[in-house]
C-alpha positions as CSV (number, residue, x, y, z in Angstrom):
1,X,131.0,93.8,47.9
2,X,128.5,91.0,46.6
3,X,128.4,88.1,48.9
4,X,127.1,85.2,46.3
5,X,124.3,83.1,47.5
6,X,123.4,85.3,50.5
7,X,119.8,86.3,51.5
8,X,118.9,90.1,50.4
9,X,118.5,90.6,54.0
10,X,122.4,89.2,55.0
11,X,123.6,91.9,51.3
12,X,121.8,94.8,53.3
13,X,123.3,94.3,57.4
14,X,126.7,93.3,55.3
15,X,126.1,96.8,53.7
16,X,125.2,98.5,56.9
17,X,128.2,97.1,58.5
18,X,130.7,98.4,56.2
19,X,129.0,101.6,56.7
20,X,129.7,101.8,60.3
21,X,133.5,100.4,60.6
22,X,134.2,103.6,59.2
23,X,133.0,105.8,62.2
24,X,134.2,103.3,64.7
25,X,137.3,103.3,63.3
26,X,137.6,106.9,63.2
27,X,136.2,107.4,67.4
28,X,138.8,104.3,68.3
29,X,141.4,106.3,66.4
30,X,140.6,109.5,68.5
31,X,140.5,107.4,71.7
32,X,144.0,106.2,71.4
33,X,145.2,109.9,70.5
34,X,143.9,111.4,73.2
35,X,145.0,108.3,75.8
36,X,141.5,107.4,76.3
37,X,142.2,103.5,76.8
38,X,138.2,102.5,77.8
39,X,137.0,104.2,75.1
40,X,139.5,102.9,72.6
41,X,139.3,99.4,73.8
42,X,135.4,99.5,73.6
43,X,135.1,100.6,70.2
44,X,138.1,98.2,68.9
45,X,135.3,95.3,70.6
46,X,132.7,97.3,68.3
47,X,134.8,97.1,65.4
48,X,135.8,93.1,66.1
49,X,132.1,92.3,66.4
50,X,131.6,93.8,62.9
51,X,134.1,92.1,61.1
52,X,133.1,88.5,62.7
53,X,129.7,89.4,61.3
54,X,130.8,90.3,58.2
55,X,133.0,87.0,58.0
56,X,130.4,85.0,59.0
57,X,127.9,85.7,56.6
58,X,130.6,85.6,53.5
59,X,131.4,81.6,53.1
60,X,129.7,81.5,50.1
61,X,131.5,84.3,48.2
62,X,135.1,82.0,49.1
63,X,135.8,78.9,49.4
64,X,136.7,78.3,53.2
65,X,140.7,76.7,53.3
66,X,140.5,74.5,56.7
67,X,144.5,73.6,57.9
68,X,145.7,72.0,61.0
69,X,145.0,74.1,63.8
70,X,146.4,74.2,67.4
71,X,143.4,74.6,69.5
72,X,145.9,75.3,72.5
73,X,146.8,78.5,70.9
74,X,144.1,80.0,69.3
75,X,142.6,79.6,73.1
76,X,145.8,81.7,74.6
77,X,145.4,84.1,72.2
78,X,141.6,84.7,71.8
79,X,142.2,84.7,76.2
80,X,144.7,87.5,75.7
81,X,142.2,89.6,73.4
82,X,139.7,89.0,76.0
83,X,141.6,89.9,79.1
84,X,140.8,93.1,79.4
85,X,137.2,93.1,79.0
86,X,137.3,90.7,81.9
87,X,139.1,93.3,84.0
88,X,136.2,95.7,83.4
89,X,133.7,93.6,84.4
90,X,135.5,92.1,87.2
91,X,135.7,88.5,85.8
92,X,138.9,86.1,86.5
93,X,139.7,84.4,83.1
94,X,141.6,81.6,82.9
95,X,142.9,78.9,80.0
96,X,142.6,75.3,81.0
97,X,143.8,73.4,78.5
98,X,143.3,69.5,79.9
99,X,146.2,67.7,77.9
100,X,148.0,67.7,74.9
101,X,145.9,67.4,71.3
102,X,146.6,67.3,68.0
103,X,146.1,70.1,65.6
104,X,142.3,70.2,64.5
105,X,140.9,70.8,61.0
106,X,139.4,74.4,61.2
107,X,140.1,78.1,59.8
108,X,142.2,79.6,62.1
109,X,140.6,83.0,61.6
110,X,137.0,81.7,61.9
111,X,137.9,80.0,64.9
112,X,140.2,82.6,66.9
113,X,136.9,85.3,65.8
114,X,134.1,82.9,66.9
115,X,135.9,82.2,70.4
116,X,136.8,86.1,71.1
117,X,133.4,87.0,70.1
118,X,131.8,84.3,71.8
119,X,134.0,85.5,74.8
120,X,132.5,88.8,74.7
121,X,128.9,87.1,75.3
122,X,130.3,85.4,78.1
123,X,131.6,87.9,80.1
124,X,128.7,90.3,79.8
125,X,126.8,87.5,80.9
126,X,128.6,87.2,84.2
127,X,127.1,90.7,85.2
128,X,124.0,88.7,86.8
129,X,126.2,86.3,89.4
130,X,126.1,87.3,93.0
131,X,130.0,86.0,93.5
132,X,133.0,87.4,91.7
133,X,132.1,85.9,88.4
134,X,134.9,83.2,86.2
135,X,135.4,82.6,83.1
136,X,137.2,79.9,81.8
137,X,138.6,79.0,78.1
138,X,138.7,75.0,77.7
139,X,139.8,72.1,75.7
140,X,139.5,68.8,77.0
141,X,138.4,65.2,74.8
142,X,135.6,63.5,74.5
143,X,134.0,60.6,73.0
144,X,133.1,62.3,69.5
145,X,136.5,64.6,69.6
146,X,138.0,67.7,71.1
147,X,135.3,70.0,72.5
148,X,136.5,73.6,73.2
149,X,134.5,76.5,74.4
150,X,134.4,79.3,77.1
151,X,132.3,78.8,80.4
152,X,131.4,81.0,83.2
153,X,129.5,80.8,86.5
154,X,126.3,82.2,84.8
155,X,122.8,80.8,85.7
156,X,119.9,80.1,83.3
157,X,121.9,78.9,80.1
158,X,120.4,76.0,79.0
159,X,120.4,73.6,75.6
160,X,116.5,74.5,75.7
161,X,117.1,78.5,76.1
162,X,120.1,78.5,73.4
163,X,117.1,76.2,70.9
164,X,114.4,79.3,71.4
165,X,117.4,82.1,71.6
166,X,118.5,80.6,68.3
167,X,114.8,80.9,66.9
168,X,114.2,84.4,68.3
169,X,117.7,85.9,67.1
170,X,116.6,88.4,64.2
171,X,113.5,89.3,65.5
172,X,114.1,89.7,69.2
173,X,116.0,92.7,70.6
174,X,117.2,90.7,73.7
175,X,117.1,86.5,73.0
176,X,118.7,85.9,76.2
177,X,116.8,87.9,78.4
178,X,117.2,84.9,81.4
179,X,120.8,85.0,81.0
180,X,122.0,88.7,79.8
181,X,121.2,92.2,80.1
182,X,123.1,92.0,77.0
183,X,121.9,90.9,73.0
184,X,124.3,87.7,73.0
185,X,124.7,89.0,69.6
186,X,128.3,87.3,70.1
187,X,127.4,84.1,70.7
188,X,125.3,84.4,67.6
189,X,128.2,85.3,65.5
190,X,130.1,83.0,67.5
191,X,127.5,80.3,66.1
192,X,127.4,81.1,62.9
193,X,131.5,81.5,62.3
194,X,131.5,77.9,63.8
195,X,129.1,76.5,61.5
196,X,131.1,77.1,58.5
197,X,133.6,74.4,60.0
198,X,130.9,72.0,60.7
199,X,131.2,72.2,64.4
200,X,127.7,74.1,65.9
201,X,128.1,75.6,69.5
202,X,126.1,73.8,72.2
203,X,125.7,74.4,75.2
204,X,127.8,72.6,77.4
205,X,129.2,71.7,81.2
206,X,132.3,72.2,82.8
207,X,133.3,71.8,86.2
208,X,130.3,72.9,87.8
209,X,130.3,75.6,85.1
210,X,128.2,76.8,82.0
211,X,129.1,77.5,78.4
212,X,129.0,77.1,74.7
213,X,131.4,74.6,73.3
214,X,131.9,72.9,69.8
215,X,133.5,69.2,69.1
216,X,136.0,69.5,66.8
217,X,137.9,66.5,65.1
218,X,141.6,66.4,64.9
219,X,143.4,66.4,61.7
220,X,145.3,63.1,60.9
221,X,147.6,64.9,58.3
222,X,150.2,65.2,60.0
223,X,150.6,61.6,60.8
224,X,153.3,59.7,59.1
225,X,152.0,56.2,57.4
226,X,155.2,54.1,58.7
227,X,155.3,50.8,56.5
């Protein structure tokens, strides 16, 4: 599959990463057959992280179709895909959603894949905090819009860490090294999938907490002109 307009290094990881759903596939298969749940349940994370990537370095082969979203449910649902990640790593995850909104403009894949992966991050992250770590999904307004992200009680992430992360991812193993034991390579994704909709992650507070977010701006289609 030719991606048009991509780099020669983004046509050889998307070639690489076909390569390897196919094994993954195949040991999540096995898993399930032989009632191996963790096993399973990690390699179906495996396989979600490769098809984000794969979908986030494609825009330029399609032309992205953005459609009134309900933030509200894409964060229920990207919450129940993460729920039991959380339960391995001992996290409490919650959905706050603060108020009713209006759909936003977005792709509802791209934006359901960049939360879950972004999710992932997230809760690996919390493996560094000395309490019983949280992690909380979030929409709530602002000034320039509707910013939505997932936050957690993990220390060290900061706009200035995510700006030298961001320049390190590529040719750093480990760009988070102050904040994960992990790659982040979710949040990266996570980045990426969000940027085709015009809405970057940032880093971002909420109630005493720390995450990525992204402002998104609410679709006025479906409000009737009244004359």
């Amino acid at each position: 599959m030719e991606v048009i307009g991509s780099s020669p290094h983004d046509r050889l990881l998307l070639a690489l990463a076909e390569q390897l759903k196919l094994p993954v596939l195949q040991i999540a298969r096995r898993a399930e057959l032989q009632n191996n749940d963790d096993i399973a349940y990690t390699a179906d994370v495996a396989l979600r992280l490769i098809d984000s990537y794969m979908l986030s370095i494609m825009p330029d082969q399609i032309a992205l179709e953005l459609e009134p979203v309900s933030v509200a449910s894409v964060l229920q649902d990207s919450a129940h895909q993460l729920t039991k990640l959380s339960e391995q790593y001992g996290c409490d995850l919650e959905v706050q959603i603060n108020g009713k909104y209006s759909p936003v403009m977005a792709n509802r894949r791209n934006l359901e894949a960049a939360y879950i992966v972004l999710g992932y991050s997230i809760i690996e992250a919390q493996t560094v905090c000395e309490t019983r770590p949280r992690v909380v999904l979030n929409a709530h307004k602002s000034s320039a819009g509707l910013v939505a992200g997932i936050f957690g009680t993990q220390q060290g992430l900061t706009s200035d860490i995510f700006r030298r992360a961001r320049a390190l991812y590529g040719s750093s193993r480990q760009p988070f090294t102050t904040v994960s034991a992990a790659t982040g390579a979710g949040i990266f994704i996570a980045d990426s999938l969000m940027q085709t909709m015009a809405s970057p992650l940032r880093i971002a507070k909420y109630n005493n907490l720390t995450g990525l977010a992204s402002t998104l701006i609410p679709s006025h289609q479906l409000k009737l002109n009244v004359s």
